[in-house]
C-alpha positions in Angstrom: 0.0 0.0 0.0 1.0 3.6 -0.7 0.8 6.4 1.3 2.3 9.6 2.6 3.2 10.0 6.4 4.9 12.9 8.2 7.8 11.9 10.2 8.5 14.3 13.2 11.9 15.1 12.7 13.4 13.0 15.6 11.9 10.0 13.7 13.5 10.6 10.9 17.2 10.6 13.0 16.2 7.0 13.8 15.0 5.9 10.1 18.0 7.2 8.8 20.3 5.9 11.5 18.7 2.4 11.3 19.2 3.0 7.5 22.7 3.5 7.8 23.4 0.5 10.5 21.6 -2.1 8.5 21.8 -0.9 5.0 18.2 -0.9 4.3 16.0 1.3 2.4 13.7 4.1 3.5 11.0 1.5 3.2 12.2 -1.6 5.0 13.2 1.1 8.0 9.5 2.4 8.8 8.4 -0.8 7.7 10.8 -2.7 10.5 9.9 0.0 12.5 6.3 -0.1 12.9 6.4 -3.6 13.1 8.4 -3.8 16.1 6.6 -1.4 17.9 3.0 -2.6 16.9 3.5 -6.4 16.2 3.1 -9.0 19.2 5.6 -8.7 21.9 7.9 -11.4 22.5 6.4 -13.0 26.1 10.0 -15.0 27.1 12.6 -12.2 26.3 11.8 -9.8 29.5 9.7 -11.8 31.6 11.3 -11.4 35.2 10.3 -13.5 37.9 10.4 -12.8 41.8 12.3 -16.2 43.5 9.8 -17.1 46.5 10.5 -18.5 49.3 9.6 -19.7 53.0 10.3 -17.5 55.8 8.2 -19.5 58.3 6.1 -18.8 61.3 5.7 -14.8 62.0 7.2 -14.3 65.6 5.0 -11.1 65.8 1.2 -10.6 65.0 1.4 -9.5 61.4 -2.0 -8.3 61.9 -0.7 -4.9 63.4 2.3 -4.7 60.9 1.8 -0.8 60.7 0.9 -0.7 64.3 4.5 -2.4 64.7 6.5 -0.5 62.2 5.6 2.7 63.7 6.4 1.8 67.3 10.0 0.4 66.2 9.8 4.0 64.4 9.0 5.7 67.1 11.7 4.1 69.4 15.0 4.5 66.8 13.9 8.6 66.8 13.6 8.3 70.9 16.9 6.3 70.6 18.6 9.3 68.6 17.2 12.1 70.5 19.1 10.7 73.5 22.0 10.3 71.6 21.8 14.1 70.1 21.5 13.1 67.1 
């Protein structure tokens, strides 16, 4: 198909660099081009995945987690005041 697009010009840096790199034509450029950024993506190539793993029994009542964080919190800044820090 045949048609007339207008490239803003920082797009047409990259056409003509990929041009230039890979010795392609205008064409096969924005063609390459548009494919790669509209076609599928590629599921396996970046998928990242978080290891798991056990950490057991909770030793304190994870139900108060906040509750808990801000009392450790609140004792560190009591612990630096005393230290003049």
């Amino acid at each position: 198909m045949r048609t007339t697009i207008t490239l803003d010009p920082d797009t047409v840096l990259l056409v003509r660099q990929k041009m230039r790199v890979q010795g392609v034509s205008f064409k096969q450029a924005v063609n390459e081009a548009i494919r790669a950024g509209l076609g599928p993506a590629e599921q396996d190539a970046g998928t990242f995945r978080t290891p798991t793993a056990a950490m057991g029994i909770p030793s304190v009542n994870l139900d108060r987690a906040l509750q808990l964080a801000a009392d450790l919190e609140d004792d560190e800044l009591i612990r630096k005041m005393r230290l003049g820090k």
